[in-house]
C-alpha positions in Angstrom: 124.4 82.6 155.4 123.6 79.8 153.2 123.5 76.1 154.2 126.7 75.6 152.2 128.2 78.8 154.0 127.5 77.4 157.7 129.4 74.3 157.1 132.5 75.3 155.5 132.9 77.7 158.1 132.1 75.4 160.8 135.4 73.4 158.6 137.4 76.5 158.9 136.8 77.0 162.4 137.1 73.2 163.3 140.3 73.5 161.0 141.8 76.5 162.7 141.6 74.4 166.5 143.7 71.3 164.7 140.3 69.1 165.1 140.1 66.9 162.6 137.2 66.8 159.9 135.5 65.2 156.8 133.6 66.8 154.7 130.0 64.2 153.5 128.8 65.5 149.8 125.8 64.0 148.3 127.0 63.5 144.8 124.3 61.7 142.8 121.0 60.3 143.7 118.4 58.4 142.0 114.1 58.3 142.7 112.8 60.1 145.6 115.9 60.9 147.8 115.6 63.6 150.7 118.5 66.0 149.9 120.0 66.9 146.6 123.0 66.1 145.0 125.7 68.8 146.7 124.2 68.6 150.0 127.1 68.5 152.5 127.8 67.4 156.0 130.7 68.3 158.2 131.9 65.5 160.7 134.7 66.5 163.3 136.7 63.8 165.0 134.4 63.8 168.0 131.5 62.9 166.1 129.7 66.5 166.0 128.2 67.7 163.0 126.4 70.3 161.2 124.5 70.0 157.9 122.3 67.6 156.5 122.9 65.3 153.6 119.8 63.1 153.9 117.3 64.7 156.3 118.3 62.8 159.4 117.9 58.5 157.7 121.6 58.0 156.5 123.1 60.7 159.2 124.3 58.7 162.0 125.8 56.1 159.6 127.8 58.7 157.4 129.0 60.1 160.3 129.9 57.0 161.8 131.8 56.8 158.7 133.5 60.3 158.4 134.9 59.5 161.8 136.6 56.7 160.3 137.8 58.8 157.4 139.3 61.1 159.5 141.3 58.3 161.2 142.4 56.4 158.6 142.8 59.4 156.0 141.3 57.4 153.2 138.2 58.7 151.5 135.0 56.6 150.6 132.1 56.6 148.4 128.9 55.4 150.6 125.8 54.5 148.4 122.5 53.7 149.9 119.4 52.8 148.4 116.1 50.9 147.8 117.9 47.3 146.8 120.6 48.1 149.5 119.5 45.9 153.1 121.6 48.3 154.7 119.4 51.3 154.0 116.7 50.0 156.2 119.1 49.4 158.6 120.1 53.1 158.7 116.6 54.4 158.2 116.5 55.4 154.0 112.6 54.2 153.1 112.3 56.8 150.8 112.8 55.0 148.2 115.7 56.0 146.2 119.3 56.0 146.0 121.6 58.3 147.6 125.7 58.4 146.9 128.0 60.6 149.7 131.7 61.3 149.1 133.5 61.4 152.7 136.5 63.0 152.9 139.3 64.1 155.4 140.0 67.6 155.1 143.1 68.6 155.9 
């Protein structure tokens, strides 16, 4: 199975128990960034996860903010990058931009 393949099953089956879940896409980056644009993460509501959409720097943040997602049911558009203080914080020094969609699914 592909990358792609593992985590939406890994939605389906977290789905089919009634645990919620957010789906993380990378949809555009900019410079050097460490995962392409479609890269996707799955978050459930206990804070596992499987895929990757940065390589491990921006992980523990986007999933910090998928949880939320899936509480509050409102979708958000995360961008980190080179001018962005934050993306130190979280551990992006590659030095480009990265922009993930978080969604609730379901």
């Amino acid at each position: 199975m592909s990358d792609h393949s593992d985590v939406l099953h890994q939605v389906a089956a977290w789905s089919r128990t009634g645990v919620g879940v957010a789906l993380a896409t990378v949809v555009s980056t900019w410079g050097s960034a460490p995962r392409p644009a479609g890269s996707l993460l799955a978050v459930n509501e206990r804070g596992e996860f499987v895929g990757s959409v940065s390589g491990g720097c921006i992980e523990g943040a986007v999933v910090a903010e998928a949880v939320a997602a899936i509480a509050d049911g409102k979708h958000r558009l995360l961008e980190y990058g080179v001018t962005n203080d934050r993306a130190w914080e979280v551990g992006l020094a590659c030095g480009g931009t990265i922009q993930v969609y978080v969604e609730k699914i379901g």
